[in-house]
N, CA, C and O atoms as a Tinker XYZ file with bonds, in Angstrom:
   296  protein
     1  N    -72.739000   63.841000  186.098000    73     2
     2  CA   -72.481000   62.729000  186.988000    64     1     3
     3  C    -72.889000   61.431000  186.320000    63     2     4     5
     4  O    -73.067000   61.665000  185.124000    81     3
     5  N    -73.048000   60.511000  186.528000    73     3     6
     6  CA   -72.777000   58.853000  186.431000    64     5     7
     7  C    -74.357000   58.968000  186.378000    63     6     8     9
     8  O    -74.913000   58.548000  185.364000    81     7
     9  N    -75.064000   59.472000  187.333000    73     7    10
    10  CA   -76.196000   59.258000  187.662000    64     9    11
    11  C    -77.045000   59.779000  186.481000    63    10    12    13
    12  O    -77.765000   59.022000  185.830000    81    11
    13  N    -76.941000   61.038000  186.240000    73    11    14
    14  CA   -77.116000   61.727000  185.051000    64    13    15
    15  C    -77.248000   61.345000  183.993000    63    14    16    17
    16  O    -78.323000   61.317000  183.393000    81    15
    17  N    -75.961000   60.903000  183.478000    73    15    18
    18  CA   -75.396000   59.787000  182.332000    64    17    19
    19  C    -76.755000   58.961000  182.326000    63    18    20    21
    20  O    -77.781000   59.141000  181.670000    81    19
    21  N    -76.413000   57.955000  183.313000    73    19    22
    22  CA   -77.270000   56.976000  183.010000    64    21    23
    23  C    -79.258000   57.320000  182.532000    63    22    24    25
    24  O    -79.736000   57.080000  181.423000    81    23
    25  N    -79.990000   57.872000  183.662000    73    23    26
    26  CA   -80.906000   58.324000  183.483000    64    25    27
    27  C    -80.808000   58.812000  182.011000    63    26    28    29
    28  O    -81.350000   57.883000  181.412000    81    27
    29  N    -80.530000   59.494000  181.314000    73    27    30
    30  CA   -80.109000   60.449000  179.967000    64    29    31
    31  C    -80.153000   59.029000  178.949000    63    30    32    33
    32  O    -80.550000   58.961000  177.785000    81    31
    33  N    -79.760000   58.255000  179.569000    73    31    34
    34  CA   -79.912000   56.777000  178.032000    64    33    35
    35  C    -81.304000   56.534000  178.237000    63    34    36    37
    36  O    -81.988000   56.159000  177.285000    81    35
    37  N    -81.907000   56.741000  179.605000    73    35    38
    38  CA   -83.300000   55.868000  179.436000    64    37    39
    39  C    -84.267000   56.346000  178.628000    63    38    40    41
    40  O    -84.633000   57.496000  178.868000    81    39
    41  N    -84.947000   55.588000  177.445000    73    39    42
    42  CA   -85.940000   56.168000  176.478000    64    41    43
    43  C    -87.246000   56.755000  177.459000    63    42    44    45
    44  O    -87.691000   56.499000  178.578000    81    43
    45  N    -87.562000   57.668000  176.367000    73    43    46
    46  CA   -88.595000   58.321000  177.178000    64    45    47
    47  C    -88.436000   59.493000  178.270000    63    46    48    49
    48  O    -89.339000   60.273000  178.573000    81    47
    49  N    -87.234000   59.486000  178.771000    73    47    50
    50  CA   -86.818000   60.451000  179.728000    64    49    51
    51  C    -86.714000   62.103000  178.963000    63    50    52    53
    52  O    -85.968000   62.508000  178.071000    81    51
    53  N    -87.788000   62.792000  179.734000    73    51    54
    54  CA   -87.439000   64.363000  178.533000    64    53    55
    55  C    -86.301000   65.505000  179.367000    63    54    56    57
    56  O    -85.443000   66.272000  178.931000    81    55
    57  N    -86.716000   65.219000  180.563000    73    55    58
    58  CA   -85.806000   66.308000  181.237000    64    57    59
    59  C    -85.442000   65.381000  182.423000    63    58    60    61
    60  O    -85.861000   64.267000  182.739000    81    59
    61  N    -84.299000   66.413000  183.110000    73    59    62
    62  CA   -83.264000   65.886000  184.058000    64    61    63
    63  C    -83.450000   67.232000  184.986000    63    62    64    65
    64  O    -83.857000   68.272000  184.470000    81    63
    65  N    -83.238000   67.179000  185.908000    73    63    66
    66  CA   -83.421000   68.776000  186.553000    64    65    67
    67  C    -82.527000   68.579000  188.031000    63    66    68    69
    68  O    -82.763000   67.721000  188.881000    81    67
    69  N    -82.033000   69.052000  188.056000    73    67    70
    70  CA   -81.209000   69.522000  189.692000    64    69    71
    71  C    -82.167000   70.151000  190.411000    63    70    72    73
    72  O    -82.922000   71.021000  189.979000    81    71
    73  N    -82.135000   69.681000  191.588000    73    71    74
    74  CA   -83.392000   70.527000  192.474000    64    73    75
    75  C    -82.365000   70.800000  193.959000    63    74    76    77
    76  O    -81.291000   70.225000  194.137000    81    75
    77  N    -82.875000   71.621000  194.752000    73    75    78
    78  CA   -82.714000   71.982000  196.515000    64    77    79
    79  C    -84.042000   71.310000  196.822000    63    78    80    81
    80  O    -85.136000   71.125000  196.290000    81    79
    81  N    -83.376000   71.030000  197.983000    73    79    82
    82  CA   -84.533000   70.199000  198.760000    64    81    83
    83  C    -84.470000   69.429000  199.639000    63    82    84    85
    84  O    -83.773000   69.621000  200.635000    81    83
    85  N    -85.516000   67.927000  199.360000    73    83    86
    86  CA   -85.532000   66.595000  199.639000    64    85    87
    87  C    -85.037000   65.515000  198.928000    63    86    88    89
    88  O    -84.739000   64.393000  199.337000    81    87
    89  N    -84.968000   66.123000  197.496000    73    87    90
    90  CA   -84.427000   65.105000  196.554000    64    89    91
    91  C    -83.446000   66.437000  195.738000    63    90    92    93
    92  O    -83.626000   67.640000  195.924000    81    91
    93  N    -82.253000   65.728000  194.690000    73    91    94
    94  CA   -81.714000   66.060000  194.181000    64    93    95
    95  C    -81.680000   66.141000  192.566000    63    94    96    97
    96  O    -80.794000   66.582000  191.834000    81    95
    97  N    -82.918000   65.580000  192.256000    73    95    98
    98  CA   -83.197000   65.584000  190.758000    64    97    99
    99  C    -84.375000   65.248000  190.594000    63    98   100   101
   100  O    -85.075000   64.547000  191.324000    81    99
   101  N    -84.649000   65.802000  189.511000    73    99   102
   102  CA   -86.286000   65.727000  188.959000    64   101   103
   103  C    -85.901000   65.095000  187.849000    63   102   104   105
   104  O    -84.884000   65.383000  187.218000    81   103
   105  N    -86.886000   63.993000  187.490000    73   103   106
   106  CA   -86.735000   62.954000  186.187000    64   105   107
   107  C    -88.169000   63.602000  185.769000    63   106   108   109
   108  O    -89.229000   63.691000  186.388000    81   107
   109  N    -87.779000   64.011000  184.497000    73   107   110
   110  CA   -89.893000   63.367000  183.594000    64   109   111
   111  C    -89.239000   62.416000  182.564000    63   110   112   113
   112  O    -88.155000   62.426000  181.979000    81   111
   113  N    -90.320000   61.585000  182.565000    73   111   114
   114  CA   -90.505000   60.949000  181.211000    64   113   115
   115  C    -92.007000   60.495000  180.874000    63   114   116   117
   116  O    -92.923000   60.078000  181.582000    81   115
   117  N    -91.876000   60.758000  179.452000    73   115   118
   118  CA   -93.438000   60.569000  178.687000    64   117   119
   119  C    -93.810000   59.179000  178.799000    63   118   120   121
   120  O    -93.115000   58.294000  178.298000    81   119
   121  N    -94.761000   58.971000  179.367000    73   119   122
   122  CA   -94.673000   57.418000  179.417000    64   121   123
   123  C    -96.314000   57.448000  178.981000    63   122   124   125
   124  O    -97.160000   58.238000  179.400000    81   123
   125  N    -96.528000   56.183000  177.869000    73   123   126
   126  CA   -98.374000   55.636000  177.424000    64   125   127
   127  C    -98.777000   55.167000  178.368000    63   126   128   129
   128  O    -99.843000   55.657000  178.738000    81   127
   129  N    -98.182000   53.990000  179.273000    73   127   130
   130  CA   -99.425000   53.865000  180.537000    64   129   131
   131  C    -98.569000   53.683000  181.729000    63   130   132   133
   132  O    -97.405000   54.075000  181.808000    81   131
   133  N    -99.266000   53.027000  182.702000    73   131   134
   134  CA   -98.617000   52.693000  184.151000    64   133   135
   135  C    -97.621000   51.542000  184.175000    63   134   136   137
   136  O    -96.794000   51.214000  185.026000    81   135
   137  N    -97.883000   51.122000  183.217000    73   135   138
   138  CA   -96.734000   49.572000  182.669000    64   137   139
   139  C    -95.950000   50.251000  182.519000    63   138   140   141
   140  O    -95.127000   49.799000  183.315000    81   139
   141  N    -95.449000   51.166000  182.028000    73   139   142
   142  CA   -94.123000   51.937000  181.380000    64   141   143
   143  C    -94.109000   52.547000  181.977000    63   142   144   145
   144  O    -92.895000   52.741000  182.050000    81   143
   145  N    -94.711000   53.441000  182.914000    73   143   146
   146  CA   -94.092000   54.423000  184.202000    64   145   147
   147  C    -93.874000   52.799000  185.222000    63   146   148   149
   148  O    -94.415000   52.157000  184.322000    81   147
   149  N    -93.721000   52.282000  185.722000    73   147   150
   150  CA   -93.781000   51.318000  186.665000    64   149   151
   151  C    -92.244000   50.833000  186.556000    63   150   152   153
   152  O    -91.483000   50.528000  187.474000    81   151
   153  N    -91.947000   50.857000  184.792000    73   151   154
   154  CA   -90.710000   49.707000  184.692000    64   153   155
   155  C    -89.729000   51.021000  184.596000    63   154   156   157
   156  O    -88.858000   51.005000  185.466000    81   155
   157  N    -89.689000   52.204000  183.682000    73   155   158
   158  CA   -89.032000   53.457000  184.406000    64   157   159
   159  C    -88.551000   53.710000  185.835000    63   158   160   161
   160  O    -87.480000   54.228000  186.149000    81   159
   161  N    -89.425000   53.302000  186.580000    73   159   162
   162  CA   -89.246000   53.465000  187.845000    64   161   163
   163  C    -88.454000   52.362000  188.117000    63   162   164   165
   164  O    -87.386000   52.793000  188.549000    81   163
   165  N    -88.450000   51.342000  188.083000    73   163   166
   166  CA   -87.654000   50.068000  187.855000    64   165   167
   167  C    -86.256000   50.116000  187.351000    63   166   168   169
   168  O    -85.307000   49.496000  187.832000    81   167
   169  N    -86.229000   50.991000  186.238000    73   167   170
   170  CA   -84.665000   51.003000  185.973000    64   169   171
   171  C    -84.036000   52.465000  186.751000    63   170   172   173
   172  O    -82.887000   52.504000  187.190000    81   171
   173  N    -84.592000   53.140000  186.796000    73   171   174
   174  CA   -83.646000   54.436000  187.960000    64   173   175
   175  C    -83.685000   54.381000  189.263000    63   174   176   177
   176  O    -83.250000   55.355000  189.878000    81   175
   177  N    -84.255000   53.141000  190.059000    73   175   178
   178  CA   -83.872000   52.130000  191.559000    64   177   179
   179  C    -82.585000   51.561000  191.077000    63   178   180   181
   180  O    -81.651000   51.514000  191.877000    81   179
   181  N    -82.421000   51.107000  189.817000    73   179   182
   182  CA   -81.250000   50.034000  189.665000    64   181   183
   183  C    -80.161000   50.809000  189.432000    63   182   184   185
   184  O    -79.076000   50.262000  189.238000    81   183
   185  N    -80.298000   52.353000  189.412000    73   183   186
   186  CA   -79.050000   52.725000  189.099000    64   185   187
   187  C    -78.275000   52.824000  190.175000    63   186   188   189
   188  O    -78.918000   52.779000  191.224000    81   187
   189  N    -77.070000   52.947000  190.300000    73   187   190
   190  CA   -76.002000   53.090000  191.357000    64   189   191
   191  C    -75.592000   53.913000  191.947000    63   190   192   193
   192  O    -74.434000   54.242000  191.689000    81   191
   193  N    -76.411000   54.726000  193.135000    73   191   194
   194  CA   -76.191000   55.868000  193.792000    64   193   195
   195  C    -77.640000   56.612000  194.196000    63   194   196   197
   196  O    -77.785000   57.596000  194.921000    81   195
   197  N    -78.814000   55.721000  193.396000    73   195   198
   198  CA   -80.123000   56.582000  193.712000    64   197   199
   199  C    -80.471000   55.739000  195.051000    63   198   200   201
   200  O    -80.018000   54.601000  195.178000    81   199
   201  N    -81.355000   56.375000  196.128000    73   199   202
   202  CA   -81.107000   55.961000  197.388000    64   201   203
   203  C    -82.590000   56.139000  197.713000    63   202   204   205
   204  O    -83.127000   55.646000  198.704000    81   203
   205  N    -83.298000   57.003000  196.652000    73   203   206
   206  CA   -84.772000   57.259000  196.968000    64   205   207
   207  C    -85.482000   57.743000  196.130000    63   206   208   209
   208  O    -85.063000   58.725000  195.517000    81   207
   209  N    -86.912000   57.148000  195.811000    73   207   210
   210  CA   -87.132000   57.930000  194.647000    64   209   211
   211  C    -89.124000   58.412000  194.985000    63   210   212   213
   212  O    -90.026000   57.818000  195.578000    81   211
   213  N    -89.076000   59.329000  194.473000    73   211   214
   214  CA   -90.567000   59.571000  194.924000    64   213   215
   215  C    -91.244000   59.389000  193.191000    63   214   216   217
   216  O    -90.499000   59.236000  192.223000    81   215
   217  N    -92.584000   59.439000  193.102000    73   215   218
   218  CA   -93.287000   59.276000  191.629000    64   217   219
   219  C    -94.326000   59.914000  191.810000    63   218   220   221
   220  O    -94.977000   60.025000  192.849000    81   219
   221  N    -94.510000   60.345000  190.816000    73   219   222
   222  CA   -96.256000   60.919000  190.591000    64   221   223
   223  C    -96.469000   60.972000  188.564000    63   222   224   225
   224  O    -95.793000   61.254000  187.575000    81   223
   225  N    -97.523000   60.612000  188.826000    73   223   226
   226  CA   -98.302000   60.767000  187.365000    64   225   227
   227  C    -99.080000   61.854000  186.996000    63   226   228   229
   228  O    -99.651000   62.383000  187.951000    81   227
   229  N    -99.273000   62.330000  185.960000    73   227   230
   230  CA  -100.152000   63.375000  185.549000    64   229   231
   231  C   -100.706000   62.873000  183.735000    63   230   232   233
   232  O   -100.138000   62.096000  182.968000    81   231
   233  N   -101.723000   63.506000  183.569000    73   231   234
   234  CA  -101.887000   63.709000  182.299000    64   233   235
   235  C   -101.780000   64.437000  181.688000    63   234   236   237
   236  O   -102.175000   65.560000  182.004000    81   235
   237  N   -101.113000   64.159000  180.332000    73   235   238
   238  CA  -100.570000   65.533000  179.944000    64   237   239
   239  C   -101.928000   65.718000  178.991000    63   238   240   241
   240  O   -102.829000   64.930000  178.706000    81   239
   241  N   -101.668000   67.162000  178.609000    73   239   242
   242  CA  -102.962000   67.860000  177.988000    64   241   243
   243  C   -103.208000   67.595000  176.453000    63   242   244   245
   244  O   -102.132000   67.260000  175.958000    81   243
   245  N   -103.969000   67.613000  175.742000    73   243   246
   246  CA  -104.575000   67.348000  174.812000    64   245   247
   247  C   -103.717000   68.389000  173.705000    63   246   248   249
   248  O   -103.405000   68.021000  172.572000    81   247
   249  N   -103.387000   69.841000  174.306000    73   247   250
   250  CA  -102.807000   70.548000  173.594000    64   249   251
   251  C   -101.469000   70.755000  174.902000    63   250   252   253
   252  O   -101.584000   70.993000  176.104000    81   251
   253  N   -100.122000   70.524000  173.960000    73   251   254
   254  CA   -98.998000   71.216000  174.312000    64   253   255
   255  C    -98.057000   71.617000  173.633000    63   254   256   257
   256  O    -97.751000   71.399000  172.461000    81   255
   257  N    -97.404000   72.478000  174.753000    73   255   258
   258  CA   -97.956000   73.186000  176.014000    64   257   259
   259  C    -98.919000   73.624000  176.090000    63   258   260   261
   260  O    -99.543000   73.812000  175.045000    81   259
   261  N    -99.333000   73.888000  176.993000    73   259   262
   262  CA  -100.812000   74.273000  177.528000    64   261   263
   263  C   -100.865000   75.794000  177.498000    63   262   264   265
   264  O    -99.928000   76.316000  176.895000    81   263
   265  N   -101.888000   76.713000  178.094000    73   263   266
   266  CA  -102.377000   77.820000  177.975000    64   265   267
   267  C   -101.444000   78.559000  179.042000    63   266   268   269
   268  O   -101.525000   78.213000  180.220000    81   267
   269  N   -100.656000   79.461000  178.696000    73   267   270
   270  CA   -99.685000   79.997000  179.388000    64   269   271
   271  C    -98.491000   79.363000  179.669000    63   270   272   273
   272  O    -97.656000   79.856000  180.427000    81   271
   273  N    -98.331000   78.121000  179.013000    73   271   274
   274  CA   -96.919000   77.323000  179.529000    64   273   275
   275  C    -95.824000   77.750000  178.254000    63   274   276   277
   276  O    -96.121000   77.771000  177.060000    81   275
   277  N    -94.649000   78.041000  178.773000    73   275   278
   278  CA   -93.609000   78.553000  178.043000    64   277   279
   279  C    -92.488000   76.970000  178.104000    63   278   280   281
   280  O    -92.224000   76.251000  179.068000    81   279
   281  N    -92.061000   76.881000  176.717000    73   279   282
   282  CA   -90.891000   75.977000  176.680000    64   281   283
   283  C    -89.704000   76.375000  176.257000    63   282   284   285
   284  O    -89.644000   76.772000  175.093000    81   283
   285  N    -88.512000   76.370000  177.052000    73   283   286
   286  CA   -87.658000   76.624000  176.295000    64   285   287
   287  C    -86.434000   75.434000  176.735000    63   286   288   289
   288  O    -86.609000   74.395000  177.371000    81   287
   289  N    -85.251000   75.943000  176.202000    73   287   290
   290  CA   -84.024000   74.773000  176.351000    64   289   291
   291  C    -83.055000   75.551000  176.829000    63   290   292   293
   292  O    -81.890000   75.235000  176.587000    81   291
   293  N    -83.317000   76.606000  177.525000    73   291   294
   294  CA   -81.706000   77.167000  178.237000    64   293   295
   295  C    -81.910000   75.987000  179.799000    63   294   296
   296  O    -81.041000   75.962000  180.671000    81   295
């Protein structure tokens, strides 16, 4: 989708995810501080068709993946 597309140019963005639910997509992106998660959030409001967006921060771990976390790309 359009929506997709766009999100997919924004730097920093690692995954895209289709979800059931309340919302219809899961964004991550690696972001160094709250300045750069803040303006992220800033450009996927401006896209054309997002209608709501929820946020949360985490820190990522010192080692990754972490202890039992599996990565793959299917």
């Amino acid at each position: 989708t359009k929506i997709v597309d766009t999100l997919a140019k924004i730097p920093d963005v690692i995954t895209i995810t289709k979800t059931i639910g309340d919302f219809d997509l899961q964004v991550t992106a690696m972001v160094r501080d709250l300045k750069e998660a803040l303006h992220i959030q800033d450009e996927v409001a401006r896209i054309e068709g997002v209608t709501q967006i929820e946020a949360s921060l985490r820190k990522v771990s010192d080692k990754w993946p972490s202890a039992k976390q599996h990565i793959t790309t299917i």
